[in-house]
DONU-747589 format. One record per residue (C-alpha): residue in three letters; z, y negated, x negated. Coordinates in pm, whole numbers. Each point is the difference from the previous one (the first is absolute). Layout:
<nodes>
+-------+--------+--------+--------+
! kolmi !      Z !      Y !      X !
+-------+--------+--------+--------+
!   ala !      Z !      Y !      X !
...
+-------+--------+--------+--------+
</nodes>
This chain:
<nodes>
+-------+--------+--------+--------+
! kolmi !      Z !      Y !      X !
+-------+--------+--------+--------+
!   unk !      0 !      0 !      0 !
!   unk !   -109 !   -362 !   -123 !
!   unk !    267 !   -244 !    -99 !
!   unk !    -64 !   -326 !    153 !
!   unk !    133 !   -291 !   -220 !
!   unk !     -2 !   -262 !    294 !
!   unk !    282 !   -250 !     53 !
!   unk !     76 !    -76 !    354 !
!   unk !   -260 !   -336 !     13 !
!   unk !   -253 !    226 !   -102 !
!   unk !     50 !    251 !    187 !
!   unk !      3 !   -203 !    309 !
!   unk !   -301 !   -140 !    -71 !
!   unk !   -210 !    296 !    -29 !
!   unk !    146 !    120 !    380 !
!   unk !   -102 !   -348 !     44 !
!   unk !   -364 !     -6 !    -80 !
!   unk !    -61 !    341 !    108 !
!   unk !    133 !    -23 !    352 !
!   unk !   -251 !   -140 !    228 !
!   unk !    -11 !   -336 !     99 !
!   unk !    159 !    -39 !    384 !
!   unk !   -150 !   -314 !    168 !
!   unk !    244 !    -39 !    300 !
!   unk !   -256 !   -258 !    173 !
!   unk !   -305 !    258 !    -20 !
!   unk !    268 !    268 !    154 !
!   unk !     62 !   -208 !    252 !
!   unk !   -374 !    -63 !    117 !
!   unk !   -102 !    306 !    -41 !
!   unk !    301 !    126 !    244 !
!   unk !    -50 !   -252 !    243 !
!   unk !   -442 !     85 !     14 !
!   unk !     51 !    322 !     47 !
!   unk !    272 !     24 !    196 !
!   unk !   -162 !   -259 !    252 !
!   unk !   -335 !    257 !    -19 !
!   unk !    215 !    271 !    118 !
!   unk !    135 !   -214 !    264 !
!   unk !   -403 !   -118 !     90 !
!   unk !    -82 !    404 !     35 !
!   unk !    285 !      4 !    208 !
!   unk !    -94 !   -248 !    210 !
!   unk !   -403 !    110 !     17 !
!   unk !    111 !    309 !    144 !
!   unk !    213 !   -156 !    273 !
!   unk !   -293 !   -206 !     78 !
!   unk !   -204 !    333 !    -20 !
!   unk !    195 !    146 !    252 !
!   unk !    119 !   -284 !    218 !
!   unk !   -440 !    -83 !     44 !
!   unk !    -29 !    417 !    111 !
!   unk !    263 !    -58 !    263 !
!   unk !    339 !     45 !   -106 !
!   unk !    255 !   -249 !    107 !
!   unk !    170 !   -189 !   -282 !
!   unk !    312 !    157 !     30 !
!   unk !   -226 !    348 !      0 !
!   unk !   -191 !    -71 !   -320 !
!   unk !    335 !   -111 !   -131 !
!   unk !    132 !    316 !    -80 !
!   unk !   -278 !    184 !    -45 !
!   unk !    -94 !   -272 !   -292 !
!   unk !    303 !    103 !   -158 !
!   unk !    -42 !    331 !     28 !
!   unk !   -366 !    -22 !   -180 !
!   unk !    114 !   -205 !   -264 !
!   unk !    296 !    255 !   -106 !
!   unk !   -330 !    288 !    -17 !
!   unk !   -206 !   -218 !   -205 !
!   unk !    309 !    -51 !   -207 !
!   unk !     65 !    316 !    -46 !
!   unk !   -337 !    127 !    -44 !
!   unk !    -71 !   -300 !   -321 !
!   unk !    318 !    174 !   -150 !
!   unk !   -113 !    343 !     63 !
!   unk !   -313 !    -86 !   -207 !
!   unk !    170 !   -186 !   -233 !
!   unk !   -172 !   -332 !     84 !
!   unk !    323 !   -192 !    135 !
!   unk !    146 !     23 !   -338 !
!   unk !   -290 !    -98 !   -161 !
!   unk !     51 !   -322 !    235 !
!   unk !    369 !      4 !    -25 !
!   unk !    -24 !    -62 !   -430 !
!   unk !   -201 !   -317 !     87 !
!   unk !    168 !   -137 !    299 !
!   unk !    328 !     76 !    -39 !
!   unk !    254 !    -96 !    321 !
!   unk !   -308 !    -85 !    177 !
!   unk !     13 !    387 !     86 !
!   unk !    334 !     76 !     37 !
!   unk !     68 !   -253 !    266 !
!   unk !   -270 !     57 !    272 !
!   unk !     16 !    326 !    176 !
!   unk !   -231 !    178 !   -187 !
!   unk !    303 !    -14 !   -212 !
!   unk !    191 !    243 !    169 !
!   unk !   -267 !    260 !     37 !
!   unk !    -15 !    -22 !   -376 !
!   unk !    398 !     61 !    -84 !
!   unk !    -96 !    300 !    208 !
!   unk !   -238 !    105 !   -110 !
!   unk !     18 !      5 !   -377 !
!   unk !    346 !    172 !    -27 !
!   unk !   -144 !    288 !    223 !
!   unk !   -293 !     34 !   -242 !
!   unk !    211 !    -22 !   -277 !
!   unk !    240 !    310 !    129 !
!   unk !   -247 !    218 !    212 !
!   unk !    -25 !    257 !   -290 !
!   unk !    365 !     85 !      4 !
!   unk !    -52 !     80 !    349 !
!   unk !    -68 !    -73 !    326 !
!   unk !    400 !     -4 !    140 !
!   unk !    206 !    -71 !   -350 !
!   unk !   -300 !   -241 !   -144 !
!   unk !   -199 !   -147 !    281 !
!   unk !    200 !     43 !    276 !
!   unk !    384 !   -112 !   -207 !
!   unk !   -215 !   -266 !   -231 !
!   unk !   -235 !   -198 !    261 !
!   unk !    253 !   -265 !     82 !
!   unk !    173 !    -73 !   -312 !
!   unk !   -216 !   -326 !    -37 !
!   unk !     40 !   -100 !    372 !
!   unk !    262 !    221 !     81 !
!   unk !    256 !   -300 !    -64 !
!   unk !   -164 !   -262 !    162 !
!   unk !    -36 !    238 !    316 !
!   unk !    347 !     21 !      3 !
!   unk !     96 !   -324 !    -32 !
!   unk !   -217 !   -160 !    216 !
!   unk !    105 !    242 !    275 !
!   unk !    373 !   -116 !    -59 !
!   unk !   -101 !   -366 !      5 !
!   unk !   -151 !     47 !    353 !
!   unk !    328 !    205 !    112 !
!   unk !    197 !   -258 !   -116 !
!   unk !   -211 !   -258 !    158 !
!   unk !    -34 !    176 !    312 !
!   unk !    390 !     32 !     44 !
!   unk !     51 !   -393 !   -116 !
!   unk !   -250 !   -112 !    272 !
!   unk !    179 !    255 !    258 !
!   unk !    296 !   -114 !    -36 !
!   unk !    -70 !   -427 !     -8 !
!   unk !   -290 !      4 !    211 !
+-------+--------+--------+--------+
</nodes>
């Protein structure tokens, strides 16, 4: 093994030049474009299906419930990561999201099994937030049953 005869300055300047350069302004754009065009698919398929027929409160729903497949599908073929690298929070927060933190962690464990992988693994991403977000609307629910 090499001995490295760096002091501490030195040192930190090598991690220095060799980590990438983080431009918090480009993140930021590149979250908010992207996460808006997810939002704009969103939104052409509610007008999709609110122009076949469906009442707004119809195509609602059903919006939701495409956007969660096409979600899952990108990260099934790998594209939504691909995405993910270059918009950052711009995928995490829209509900294509969610599909995703499903998603991946059942890819990840299917080969130790369908009932100990998939089946114990699939919501360790989204398993939490789940959870919490059902005890938020308990909690809610009882405050507003009891004062209102």
């Amino acid at each position: 093994m090499p001995q490295i005869n760096k002091t501490p300055n030195e040192y930190q300047k090598m991690v220095k030049n060799a980590h990438p350069s983080d431009s918090k302004v480009k993140n930021f754009i590149s979250a908010y474009v992207i996460g808006g065009l997810i939002c704009v698919v969103g939104e052409i398929i509610t007008n999709i299906l609110t122009a076949q027929g469906l009442a707004l409160n119809e195509a609602g729903p059903l919006m939701s419930v495409s956007m969660i497949f096409i979600g899952g599908l990108l990260t099934g073929i790998g594209v939504y990561d691909e995405i993910a690298q270059y918009a950052g929070a711009g995928t995490i927060v829209p509900i294509t999201g969610f599909a995703n933190a499903i998603v991946s962690p059942a890819m990840e464990y299917k080969q130790d099994g369908y009932i100990l992988g998939l089946g114990a693994k699939m919501y360790s991403v989204a398993g939490p937030v789940l959870t919490y977000g059902m005890l938020s609307a308990f909690i809610v629910g009882i405050i507003k049953l009891i004062f209102i």
